[in-house]
C-alpha positions in Angstrom: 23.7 47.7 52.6 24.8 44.3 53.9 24.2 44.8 56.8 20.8 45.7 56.9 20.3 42.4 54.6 22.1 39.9 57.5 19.8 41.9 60.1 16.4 41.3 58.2 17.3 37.7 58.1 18.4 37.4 61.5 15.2 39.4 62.4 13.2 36.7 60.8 15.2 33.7 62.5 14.3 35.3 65.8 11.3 33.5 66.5 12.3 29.8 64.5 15.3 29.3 66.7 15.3 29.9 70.6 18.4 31.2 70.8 20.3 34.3 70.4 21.8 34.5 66.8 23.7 37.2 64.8 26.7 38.4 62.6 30.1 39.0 63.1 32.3 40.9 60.3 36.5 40.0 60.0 37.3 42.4 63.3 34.6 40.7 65.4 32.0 43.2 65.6 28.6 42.2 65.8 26.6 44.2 62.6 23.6 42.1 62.6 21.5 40.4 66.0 18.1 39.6 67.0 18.8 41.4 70.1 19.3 45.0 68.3 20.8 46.4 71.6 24.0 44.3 70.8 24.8 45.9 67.3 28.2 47.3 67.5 29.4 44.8 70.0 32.7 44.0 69.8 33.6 40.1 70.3 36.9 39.7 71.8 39.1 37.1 70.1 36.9 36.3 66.7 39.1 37.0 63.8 36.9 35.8 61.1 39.9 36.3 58.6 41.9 33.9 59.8 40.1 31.0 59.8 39.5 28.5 56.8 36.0 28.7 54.7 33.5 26.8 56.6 35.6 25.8 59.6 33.4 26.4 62.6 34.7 27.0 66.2 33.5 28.1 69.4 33.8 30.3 72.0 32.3 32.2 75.4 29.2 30.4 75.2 29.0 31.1 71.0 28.6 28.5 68.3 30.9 30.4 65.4 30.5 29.3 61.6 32.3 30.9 58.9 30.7 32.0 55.4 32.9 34.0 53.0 32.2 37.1 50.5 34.4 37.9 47.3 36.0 34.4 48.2 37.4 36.1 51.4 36.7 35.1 54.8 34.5 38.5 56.1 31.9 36.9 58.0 30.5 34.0 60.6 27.6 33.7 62.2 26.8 33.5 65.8 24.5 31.2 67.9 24.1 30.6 71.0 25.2 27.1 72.7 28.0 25.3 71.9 25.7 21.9 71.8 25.1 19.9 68.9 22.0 22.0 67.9 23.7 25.4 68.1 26.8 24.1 65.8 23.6 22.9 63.2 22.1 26.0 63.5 25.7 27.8 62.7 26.2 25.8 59.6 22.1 26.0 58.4 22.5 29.8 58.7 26.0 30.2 57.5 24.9 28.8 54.0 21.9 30.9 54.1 23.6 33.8 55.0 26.5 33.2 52.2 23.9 32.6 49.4 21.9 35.8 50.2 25.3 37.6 50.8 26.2 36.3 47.0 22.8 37.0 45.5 22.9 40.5 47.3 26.5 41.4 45.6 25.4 40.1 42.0 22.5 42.0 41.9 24.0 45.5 42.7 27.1 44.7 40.7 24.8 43.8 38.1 23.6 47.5 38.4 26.8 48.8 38.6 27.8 47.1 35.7 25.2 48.4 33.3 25.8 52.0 34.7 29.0 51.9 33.4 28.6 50.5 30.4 25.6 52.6 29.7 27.4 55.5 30.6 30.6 54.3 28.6 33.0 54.2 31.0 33.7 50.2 30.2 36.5 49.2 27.6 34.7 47.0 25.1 36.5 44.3 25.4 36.2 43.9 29.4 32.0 44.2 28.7 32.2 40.2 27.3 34.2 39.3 30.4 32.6 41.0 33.1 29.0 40.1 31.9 30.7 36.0 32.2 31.5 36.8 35.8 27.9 38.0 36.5 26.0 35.8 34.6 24.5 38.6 32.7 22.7 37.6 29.3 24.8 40.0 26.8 22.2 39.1 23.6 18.7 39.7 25.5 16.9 43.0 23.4 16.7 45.7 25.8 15.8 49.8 25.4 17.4 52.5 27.0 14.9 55.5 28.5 15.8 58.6 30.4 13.5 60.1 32.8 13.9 63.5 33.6 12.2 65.5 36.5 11.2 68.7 35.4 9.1 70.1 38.5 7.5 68.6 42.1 10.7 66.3 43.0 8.9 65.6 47.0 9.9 61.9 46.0 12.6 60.4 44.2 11.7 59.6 40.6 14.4 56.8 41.1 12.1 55.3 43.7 8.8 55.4 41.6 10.8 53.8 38.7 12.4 51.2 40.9 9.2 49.6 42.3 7.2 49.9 38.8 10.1 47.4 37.2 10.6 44.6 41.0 12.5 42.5 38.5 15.9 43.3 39.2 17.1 40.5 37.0 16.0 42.1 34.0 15.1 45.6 34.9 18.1 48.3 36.1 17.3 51.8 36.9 19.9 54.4 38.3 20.2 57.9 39.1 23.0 59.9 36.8 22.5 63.5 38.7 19.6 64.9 40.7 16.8 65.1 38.0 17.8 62.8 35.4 17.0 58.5 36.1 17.9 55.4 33.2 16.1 52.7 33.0 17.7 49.6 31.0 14.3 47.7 29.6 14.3 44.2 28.7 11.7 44.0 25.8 10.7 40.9 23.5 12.3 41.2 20.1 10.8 42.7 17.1 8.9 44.5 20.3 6.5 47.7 17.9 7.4 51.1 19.0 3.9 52.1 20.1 4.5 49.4 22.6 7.8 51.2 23.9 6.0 54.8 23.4 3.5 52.9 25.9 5.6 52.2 28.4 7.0 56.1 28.9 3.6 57.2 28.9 3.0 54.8 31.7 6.3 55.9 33.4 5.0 59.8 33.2 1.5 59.1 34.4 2.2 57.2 37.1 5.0 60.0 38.4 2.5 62.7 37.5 -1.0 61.2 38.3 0.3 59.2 41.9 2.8 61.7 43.2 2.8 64.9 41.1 6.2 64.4 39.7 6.4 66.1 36.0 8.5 64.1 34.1 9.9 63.9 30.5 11.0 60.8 29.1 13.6 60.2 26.4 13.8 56.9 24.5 16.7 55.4 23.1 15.8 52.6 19.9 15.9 48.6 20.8 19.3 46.8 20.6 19.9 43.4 21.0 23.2 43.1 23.0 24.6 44.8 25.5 27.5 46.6 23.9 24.7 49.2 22.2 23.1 50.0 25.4 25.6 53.0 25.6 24.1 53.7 22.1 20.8 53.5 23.1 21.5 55.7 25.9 23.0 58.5 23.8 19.9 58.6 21.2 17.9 59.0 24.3 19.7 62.1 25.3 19.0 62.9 21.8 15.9 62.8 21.8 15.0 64.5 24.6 17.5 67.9 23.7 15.5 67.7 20.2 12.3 67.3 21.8 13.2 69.9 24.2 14.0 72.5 20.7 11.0 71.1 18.3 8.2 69.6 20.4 8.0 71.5 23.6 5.1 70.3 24.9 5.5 66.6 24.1 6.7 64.4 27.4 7.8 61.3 25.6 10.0 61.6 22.6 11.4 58.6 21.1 14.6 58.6 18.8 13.1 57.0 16.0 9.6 59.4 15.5 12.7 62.4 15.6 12.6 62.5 11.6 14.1 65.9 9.8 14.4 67.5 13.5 17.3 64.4 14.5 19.4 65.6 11.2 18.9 69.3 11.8 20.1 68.6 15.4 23.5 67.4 14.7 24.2 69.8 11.7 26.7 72.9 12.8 25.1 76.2 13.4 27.5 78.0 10.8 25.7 75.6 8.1 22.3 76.1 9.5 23.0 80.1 9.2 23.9 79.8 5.3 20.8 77.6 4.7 18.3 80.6 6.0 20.3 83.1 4.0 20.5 80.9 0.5 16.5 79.8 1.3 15.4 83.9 2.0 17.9 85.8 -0.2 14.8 87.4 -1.6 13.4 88.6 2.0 13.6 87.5 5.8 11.4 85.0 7.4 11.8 87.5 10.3 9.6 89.9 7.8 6.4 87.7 8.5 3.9 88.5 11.1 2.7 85.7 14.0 -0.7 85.7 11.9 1.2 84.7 8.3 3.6 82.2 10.1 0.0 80.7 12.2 -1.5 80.1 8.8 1.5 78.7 7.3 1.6 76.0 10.0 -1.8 75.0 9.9 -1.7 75.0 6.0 1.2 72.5 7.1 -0.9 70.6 9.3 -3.5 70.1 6.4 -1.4 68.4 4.1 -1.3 72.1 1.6 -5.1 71.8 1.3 -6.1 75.3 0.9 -9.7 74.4 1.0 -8.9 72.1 4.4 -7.1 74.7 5.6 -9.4 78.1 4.8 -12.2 75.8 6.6 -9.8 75.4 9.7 -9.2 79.1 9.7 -12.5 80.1 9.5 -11.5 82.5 6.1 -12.5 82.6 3.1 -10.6 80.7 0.8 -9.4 83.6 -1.6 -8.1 85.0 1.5 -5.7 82.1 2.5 -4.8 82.5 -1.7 -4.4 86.2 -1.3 -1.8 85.3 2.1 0.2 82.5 0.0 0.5 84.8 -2.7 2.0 87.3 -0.2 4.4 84.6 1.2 5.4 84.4 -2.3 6.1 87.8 -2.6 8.2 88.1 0.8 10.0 84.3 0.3 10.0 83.9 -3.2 8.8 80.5 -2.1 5.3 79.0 -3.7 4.0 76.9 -0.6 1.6 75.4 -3.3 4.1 73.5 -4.4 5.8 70.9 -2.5 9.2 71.6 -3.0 9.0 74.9 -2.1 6.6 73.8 0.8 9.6 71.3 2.0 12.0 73.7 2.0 10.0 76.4 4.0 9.0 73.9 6.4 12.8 72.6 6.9 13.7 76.5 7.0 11.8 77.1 10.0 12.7 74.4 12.1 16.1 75.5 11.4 14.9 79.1 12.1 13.8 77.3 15.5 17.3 75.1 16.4 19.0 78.4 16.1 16.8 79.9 18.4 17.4 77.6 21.1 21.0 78.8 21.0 22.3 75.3 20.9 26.0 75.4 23.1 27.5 72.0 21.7 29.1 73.8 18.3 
């Protein structure tokens, strides 16, 4: 990865300096020059190693200058001359080249950083002291969200994210397996959650819309230091396993809009199992038809208003009665009456968890 950084730059010097220029690693081999031809070259008698920071030296015709990496001596630049202007040139690019080398490592161990701590796999106690060496901000509010591919993977999700955050001082994105990408969000604080909602829908419709990627996208809530990003991270997870049992055909769920479904989510099947028999004991909710259970959700949907609901239905009001009154009979629950109307409609997202065959109890 370096290496293709020292060539860009040496590319670019090409045609401001007359002369041949390039980079030499520790053994002497030449891994970046603006003649291309001579990557790979091996320099007899350059041991970069060995020499003190900065020190510059020459030989065959070669200006050498020295520029370290992880406070080692890896590298020195080459130009060609050993007049006064080559040994300036040395020492102008030798700074350059250290200071992109140094901006180049931060940045990706910036990214490595917040993989692992995102992914827990940081003690707590090394996060403060790492983030020091970095210069990472550790109290900046930031959101975790998880994009997973779900069909039409001709481009890498990780490269559509990547160029819609540039900021790679504030933004991180990563690949965890082959469909699932993180992206660490800086936000403002006290940022509103439509705003966040916002942002995944963006995410999906530009994957969707520019390169026919189908995407989901689970969202993690805000924290406001880095030690919660692994947090955030697992409520993203969350919410996308809950979204994947309760709302099918949403593709951005957030942990926060997860309500009843979050709790049923976590409870144990075994308890789940002796809910449904305590709430039916007087008949099965397998006992009711696809037309009863339809009428039941949009009578749901229109806050118990049996006259909202008949209307919707296109039926005659004393015929949604006449069905309730049946549901009655079956249930032994009333949905007239709200708490038997909360208890039915936690009953059949149970009903539904269960049906997903969840493997984590």
């Amino acid at each position: 990865m370096a290496n293709r950084v020292f060539q860009g730059v040496v590319y670019q010097m090409k045609d401001a300096i007359d002369r041949l220029v390039g980079v030499v690693d520790e053994t002497g081999t030449i891994i970046a020059c603006a003649d291309v031809n001579r990557v790979g070259e091996v320099r007899d008698g350059i041991a970069a190693d060995r020499l003190t920071a900065g020190e510059a030296f020459m030989r065959d015709g070669y200006t050498y200058h020295l520029f370290t990496a992880n406070k080692r001596n890896d590298y020195a630049v080459m130009v060609e001359g050993t007049d006064e202007a080559a040994s300036r040139y040395a020492a102008l690019l030798a700074i350059s080249m250290q200071n992109i080398k140094q901006y180049h490592d931060e940045k990706f161990d910036k990214v490595n950083f917040i993989k692992n701590v995102v992914m827990d796999n940081i003690l707590p106690g090394d996060i403060y002291a790492r983030a020091r060496e970095l210069h990472f901000s550790t109290d900046v509010s930031r959101v975790v969200l998880l994009i997973r591919v779900t069909s039409g993977a001709d481009i890498s999700a990780y490269d559509v994210v990547s160029s819609l955050f540039p900021d790679k001082q504030k933004d991180f994105v990563f690949n965890i397996n082959e469909t699932d990408t993180v992206l660490v969000k800086e936000i403002k604080r006290g940022i509103e959650n439509h705003d966040i909602y916002k942002l995944g829908q963006s995410i999906v419709d530009t994957l969707s819309g520019e390169h026919y990627i189908k995407a989901v996208v689970g969202i993690g809530t805000p924290i406001a230091n880095v030690k919660d990003l692994a947090t955030s991270f697992k409520e993203a997870q969350i919410a996308m396993e809950v979204g994947k049992v309760f709302d099918t055909e949403e593709s951005i769920i957030c942990y926060d809009h997860l309500g009843i479904a979050r709790l049923i989510y976590q409870l144990p099947t075994t308890l789940c199992e002796m809910f449904l028999r305590e709430v039916f004991k007087n008949g099965s909710i397998e006992s009711l038809d696809q037309e009863t259970l339809f009428t039941i959700q949009r009578f749901f949907d229109n806050n118990l208003n049996v006259s909202e609901t008949s209307r919707g239905l296109f039926v005659h009001r004393n015929t949604l009665v006449y069905r309730l009154e049946k549901i009655k009979k079956l249930t032994g629950l009333d949905l007239r009456e709200f708490d038997d109307a909360i208890t039915f409609k936690v009953a059949m997202m149970v009903k539904k968890y269960l049906s997903a065959n969840p493997a984590k109890y």
